[in-house]
MARBABA-64102 format. One line per field, with one value per atom (N, C-alpha, C): residue number from 1; x, y, z; atom name; chain. Coordinates in Angstrom, 1 decimal. Layout:
<sites>
pos	NUM / ...
x	X / ...
y	Y / ...
z	Z / ...
site	CA / ...
unit	A / ...
</sites>
This chain:
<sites>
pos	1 / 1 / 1 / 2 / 2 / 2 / 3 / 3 / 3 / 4 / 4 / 4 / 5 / 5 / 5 / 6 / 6 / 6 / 7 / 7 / 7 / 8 / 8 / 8 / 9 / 9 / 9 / 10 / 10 / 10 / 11 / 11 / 11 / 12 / 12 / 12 / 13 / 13 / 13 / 14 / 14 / 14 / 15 / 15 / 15 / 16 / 16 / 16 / 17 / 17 / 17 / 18 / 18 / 18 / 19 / 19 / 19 / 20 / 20 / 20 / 21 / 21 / 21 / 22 / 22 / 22 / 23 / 23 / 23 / 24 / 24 / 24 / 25 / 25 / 25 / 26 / 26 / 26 / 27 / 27 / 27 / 28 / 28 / 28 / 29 / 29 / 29 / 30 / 30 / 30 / 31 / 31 / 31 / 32 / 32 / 32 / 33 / 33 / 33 / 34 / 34 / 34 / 35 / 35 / 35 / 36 / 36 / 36 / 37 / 37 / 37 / 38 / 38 / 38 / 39 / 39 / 39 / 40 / 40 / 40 / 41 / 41 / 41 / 42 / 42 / 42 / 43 / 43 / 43 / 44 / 44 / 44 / 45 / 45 / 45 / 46 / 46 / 46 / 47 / 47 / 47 / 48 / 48 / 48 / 49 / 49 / 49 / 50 / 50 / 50 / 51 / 51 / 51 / 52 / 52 / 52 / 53 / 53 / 53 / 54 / 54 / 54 / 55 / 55 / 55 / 56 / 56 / 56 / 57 / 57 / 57 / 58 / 58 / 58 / 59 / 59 / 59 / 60 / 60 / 60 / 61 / 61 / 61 / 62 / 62 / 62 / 63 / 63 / 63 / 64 / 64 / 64 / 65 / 65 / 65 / 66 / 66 / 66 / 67 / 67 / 67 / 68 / 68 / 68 / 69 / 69 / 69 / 70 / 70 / 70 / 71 / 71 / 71 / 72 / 72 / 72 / 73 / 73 / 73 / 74 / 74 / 74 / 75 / 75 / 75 / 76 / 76 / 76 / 77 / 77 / 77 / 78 / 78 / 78 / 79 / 79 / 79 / 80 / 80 / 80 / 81 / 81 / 81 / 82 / 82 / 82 / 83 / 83 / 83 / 84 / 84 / 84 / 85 / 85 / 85 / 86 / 86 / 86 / 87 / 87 / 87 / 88 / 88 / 88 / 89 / 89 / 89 / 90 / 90 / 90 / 91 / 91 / 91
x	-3.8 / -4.4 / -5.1 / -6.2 / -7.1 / -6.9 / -7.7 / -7.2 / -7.7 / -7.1 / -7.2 / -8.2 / -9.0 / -10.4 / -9.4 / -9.2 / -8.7 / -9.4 / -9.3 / -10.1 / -10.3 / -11.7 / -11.3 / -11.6 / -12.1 / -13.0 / -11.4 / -12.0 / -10.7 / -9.4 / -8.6 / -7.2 / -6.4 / -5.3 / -4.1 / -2.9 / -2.1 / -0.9 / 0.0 / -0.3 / 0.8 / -0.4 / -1.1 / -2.3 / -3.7 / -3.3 / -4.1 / -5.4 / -6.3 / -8.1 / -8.2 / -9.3 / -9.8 / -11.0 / -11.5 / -13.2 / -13.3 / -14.6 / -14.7 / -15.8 / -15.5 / -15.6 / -16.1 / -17.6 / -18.0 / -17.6 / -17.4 / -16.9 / -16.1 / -14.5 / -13.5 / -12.6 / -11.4 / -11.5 / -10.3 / -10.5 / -9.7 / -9.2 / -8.6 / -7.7 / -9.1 / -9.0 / -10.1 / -9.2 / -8.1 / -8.2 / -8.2 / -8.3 / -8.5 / -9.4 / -10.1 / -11.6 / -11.9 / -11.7 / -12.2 / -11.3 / -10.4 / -9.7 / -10.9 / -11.3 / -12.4 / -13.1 / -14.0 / -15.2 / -15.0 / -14.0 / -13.7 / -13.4 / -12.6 / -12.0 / -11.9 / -12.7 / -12.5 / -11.7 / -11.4 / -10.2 / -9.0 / -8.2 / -6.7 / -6.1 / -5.4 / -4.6 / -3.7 / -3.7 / -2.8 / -1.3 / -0.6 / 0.6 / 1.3 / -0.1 / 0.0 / -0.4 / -0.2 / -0.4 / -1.0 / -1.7 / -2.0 / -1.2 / -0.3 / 0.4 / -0.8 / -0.3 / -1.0 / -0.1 / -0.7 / 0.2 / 0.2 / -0.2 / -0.9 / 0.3 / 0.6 / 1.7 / 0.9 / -0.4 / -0.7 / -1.6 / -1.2 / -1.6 / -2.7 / -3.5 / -5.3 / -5.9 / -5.5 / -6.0 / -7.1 / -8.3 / -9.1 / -9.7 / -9.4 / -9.3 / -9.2 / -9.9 / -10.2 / -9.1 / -9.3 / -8.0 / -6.6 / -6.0 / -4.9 / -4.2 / -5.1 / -4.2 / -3.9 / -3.2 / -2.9 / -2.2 / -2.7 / -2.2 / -0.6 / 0.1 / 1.4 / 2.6 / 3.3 / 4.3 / 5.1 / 5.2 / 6.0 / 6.8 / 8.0 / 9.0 / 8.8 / 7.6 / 7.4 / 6.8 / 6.5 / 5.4 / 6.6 / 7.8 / 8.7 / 9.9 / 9.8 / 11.0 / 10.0 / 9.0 / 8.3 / 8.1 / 8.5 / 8.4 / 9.4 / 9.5 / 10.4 / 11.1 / 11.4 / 12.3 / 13.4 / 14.3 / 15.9 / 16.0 / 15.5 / 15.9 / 15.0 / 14.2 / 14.0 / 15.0 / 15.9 / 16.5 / 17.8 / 18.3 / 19.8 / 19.1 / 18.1 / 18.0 / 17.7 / 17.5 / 17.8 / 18.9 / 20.1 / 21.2 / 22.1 / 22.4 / 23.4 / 24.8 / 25.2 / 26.6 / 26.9 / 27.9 / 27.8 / 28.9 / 28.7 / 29.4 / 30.5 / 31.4 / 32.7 / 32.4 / 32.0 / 31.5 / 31.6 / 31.5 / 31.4 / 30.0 / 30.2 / 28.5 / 28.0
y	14.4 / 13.4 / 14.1 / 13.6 / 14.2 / 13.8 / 14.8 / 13.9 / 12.8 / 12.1 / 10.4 / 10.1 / 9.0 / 8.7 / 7.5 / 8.2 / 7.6 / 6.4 / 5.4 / 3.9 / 4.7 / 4.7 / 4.8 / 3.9 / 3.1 / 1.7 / 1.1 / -0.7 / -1.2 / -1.4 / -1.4 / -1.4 / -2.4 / -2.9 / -3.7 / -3.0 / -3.8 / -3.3 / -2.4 / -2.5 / -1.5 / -0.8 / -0.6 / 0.7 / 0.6 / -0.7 / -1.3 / -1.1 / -0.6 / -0.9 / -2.1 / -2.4 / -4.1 / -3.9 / -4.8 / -4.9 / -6.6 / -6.9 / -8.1 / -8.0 / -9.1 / -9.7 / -10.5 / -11.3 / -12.7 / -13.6 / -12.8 / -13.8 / -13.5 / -13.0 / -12.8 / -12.0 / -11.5 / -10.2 / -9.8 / -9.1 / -8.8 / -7.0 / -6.7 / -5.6 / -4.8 / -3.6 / -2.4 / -2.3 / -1.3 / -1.1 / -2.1 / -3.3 / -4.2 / -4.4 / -4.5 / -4.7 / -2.7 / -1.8 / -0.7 / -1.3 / -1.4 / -1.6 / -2.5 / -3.6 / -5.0 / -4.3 / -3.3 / -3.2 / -1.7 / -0.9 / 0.0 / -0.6 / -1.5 / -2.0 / -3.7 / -4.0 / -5.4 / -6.4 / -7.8 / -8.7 / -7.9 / -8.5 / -8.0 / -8.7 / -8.6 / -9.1 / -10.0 / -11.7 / -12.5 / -12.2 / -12.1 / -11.8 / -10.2 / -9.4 / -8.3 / -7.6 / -6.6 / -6.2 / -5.1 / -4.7 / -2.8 / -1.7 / -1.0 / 0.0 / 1.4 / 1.8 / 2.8 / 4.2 / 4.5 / 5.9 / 7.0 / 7.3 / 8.4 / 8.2 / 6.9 / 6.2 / 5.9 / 6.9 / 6.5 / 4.9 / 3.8 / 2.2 / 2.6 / 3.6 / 3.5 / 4.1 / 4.9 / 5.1 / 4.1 / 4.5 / 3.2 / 4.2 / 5.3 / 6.1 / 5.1 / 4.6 / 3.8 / 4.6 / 5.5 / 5.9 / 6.6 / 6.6 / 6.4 / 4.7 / 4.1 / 2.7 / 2.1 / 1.0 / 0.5 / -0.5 / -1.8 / -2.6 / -2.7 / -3.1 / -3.4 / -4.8 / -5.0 / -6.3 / -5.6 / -6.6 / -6.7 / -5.3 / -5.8 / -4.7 / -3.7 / -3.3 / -1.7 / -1.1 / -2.1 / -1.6 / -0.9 / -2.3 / -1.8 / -0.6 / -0.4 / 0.2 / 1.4 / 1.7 / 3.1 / 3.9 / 2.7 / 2.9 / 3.8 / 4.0 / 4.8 / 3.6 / 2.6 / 1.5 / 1.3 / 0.3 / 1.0 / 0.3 / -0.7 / -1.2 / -0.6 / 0.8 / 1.9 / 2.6 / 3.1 / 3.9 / 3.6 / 2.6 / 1.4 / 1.6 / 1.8 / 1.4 / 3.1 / 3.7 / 5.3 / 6.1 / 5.1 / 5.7 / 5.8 / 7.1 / 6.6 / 6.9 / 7.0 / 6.3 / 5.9 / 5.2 / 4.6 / 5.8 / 5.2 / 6.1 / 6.9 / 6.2 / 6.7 / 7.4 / 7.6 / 8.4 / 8.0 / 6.5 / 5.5 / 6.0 / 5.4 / 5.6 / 3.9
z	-6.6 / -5.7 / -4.6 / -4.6 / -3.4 / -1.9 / -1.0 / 0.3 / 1.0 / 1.5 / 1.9 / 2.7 / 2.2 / 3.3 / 4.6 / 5.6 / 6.6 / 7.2 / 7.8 / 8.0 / 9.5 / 10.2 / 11.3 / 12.6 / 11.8 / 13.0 / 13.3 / 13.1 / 13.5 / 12.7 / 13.6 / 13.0 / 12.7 / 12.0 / 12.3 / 13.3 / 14.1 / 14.5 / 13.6 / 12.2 / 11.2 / 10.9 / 11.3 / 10.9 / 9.7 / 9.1 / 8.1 / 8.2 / 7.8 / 8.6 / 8.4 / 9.2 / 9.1 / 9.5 / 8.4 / 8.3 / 8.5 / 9.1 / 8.6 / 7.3 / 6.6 / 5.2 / 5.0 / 4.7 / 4.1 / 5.7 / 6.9 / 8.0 / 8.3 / 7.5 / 7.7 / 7.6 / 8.6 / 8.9 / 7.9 / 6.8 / 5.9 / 5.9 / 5.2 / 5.2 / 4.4 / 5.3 / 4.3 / 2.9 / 2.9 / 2.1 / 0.3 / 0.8 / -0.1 / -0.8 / 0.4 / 0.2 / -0.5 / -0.5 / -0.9 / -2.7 / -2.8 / -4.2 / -5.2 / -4.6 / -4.9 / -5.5 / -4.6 / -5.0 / -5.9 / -6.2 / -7.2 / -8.4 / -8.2 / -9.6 / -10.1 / -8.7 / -9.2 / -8.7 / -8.9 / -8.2 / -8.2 / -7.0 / -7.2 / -8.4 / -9.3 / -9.9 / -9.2 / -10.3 / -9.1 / -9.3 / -8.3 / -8.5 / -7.9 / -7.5 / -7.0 / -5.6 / -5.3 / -3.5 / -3.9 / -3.1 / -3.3 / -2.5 / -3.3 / -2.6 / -2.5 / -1.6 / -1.0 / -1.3 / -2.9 / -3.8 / -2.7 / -1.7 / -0.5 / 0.5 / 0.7 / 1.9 / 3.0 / 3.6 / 5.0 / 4.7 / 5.3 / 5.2 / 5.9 / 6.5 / 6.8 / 5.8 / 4.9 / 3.6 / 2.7 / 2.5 / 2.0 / 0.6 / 0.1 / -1.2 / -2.6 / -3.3 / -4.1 / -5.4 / -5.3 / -6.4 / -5.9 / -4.7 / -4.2 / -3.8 / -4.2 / -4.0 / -6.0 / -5.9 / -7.1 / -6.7 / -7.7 / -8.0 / -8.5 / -7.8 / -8.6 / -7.7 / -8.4 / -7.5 / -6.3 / -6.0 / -4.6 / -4.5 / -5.2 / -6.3 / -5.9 / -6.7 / -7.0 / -5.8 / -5.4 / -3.7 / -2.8 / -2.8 / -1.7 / -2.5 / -3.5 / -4.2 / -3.8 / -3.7 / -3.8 / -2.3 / -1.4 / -0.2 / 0.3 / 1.6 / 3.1 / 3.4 / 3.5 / 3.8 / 3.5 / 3.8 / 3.7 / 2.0 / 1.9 / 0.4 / -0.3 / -0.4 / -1.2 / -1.3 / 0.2 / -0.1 / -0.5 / -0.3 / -1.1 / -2.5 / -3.0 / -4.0 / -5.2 / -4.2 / -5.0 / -4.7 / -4.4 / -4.0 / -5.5 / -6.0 / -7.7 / -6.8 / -5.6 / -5.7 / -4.0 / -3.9 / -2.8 / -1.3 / -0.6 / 0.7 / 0.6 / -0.5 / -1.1 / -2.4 / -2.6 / -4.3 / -5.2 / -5.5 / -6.7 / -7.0 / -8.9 / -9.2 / -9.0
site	N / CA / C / N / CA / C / N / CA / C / N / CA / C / N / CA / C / N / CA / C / N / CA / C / N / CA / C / N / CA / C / N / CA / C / N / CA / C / N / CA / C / N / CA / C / N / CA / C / N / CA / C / N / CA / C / N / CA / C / N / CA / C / N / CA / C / N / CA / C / N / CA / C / N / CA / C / N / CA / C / N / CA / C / N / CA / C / N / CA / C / N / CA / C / N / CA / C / N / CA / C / N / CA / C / N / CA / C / N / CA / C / N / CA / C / N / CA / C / N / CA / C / N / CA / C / N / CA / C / N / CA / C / N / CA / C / N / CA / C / N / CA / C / N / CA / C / N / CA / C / N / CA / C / N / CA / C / N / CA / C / N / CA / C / N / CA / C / N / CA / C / N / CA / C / N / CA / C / N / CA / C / N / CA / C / N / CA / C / N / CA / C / N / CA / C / N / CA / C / N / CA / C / N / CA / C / N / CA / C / N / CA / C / N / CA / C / N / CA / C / N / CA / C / N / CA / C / N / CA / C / N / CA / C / N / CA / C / N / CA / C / N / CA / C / N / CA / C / N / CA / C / N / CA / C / N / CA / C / N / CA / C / N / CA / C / N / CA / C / N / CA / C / N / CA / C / N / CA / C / N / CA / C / N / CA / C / N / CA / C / N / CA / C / N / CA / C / N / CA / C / N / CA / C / N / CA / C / N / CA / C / N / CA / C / N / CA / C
unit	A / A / A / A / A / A / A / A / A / A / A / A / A / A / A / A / A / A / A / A / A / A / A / A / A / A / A / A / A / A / A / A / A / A / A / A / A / A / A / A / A / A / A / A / A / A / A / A / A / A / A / A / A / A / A / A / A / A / A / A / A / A / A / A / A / A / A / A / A / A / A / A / A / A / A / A / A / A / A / A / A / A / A / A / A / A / A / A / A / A / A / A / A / A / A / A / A / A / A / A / A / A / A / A / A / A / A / A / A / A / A / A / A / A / A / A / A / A / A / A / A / A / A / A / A / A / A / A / A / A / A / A / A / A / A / A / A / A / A / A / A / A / A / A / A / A / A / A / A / A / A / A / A / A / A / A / A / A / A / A / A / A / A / A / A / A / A / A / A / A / A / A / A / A / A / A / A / A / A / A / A / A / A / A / A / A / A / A / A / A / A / A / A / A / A / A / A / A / A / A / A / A / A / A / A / A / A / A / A / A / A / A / A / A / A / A / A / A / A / A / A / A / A / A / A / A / A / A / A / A / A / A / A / A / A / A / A / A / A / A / A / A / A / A / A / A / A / A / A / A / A / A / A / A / A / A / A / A / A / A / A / A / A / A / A / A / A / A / A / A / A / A / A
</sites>
């Protein structure tokens, strides 16, 4: 993976770039996914394979569900969820 084209104009509070859009002010790196590959798929988010959310790299993001966005993540129900045994040493 190469290194990340950082968004640098305006931002979201979580660090998202934001462009405006046709009028309206939509998420860069979405708009960078659109015009690489096309509609989002319905039913899907763009995770950001790189992790940093200003990342607008047309081939560090990817289509995938909710799921896989947050299971792939730093958040706690990634990490509950790549735990093979619990506090006491069950598997």
């Amino acid at each position: 993976m190469g290194r990340c084209w950082i968004w640098t104009a305006g931002k979201h509070k979580r660090g998202y770039g934001i462009i405006k859009h046709e009028g309206i002010d939509r998420k860069a790196h979405r708009i960078a996914y659109e015009m690489a590959y096309g509609p989002i798929p319905a039913g899907t988010e763009i995770d950001h394979r790189c992790r940093p959310t200003s990342c607008v790299r047309h081939d560090h993001l990817e289509a995938v569900t909710h799921r896989v966005n947050v299971l792939r993540g730093e958040g706690m129900a990634a990490k509950w969820a790549a735990r093979s045994h619990c506090g006491r040493g069950h598997s």
